[in-house]
N, C-alpha and C positions, 0 to 999 in steps of 0.2 A: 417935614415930610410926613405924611399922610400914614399912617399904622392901618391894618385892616384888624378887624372883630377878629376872635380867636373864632367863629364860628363860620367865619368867612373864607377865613386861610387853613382851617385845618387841611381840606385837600387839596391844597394848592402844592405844598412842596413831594407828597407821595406821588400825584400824579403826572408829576416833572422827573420824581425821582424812578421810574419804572423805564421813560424814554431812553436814558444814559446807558443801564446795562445791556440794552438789547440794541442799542448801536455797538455798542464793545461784542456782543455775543455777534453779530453779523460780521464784524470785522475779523475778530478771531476764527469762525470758519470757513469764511473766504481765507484768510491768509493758510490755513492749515491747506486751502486746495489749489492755492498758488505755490504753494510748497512742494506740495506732492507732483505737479504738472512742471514746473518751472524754479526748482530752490534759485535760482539767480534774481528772481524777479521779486522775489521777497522785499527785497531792502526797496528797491525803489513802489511798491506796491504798499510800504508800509510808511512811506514817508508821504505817500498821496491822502492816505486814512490818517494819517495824521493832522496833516493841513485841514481838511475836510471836519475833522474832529475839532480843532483848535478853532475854527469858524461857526459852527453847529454850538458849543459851549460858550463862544464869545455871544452870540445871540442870545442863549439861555440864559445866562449871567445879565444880561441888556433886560428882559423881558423880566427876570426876577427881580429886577430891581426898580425899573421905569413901569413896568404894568402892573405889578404883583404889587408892589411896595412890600417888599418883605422886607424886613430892617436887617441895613448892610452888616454891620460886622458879624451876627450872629452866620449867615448866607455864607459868606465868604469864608469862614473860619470852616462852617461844615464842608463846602463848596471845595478848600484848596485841601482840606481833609480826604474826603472823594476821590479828587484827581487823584493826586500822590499813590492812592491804595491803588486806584485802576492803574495807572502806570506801572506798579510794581510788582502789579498779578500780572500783567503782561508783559514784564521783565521774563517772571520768573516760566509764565506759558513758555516763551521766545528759548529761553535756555534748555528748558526738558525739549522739544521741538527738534533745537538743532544737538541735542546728545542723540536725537534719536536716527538721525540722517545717516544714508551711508556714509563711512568713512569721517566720523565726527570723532574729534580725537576727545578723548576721557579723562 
């Protein structure tokens, strides 16, 4: 597999890596005003962003690794690193959210 120049790839993973949080930030303020309008509609509204998410990253992952040649295991080890955190911060968004709902028990 083909390596690129360090002079090549330097901006190749920051300007991949700016895409990620601002699809997680658009997702998190829609879901805060699917919440406010509709709390029922959360879960199935969160499972669409999901799907959508889990496609969007399958690409990214496809492209970093067929286009870019970034060298896999370093990619992936950052890459499943990544995920994990955004899932956990959105764990932890998800739980302050619904403490803050009417009638959320404590």
């Amino acid at each position: 597999m083909a390596r690129c120049s360090t002079i090549s790839c330097a901006w190749r993973p920051n300007a991949c890596r700016r895409a990620d949080p601002a699809l997680s930030g658009l997702t998190w303020a829609q879901a805060a005003r699917v919440h406010r309008v509709d709390p029922a509609r959360l879960t199935g509204f969160l499972m669409t962003t999901f799907v959508v998410k889990v496609v969007l990253f399958g690409a990214y992952v496809a492209v970093a690794l067929r286009v870019l040649n970034l060298p896999g295991y370093p990619f992936m080890v950052s890459f499943a690193g990544y995920f994990v955190m955004l899932y956990a911060s959105e764990a932890m968004w998800l739980s302050r959210l619904a403490q803050q709902a009417p009638g959320a028990r404590s």
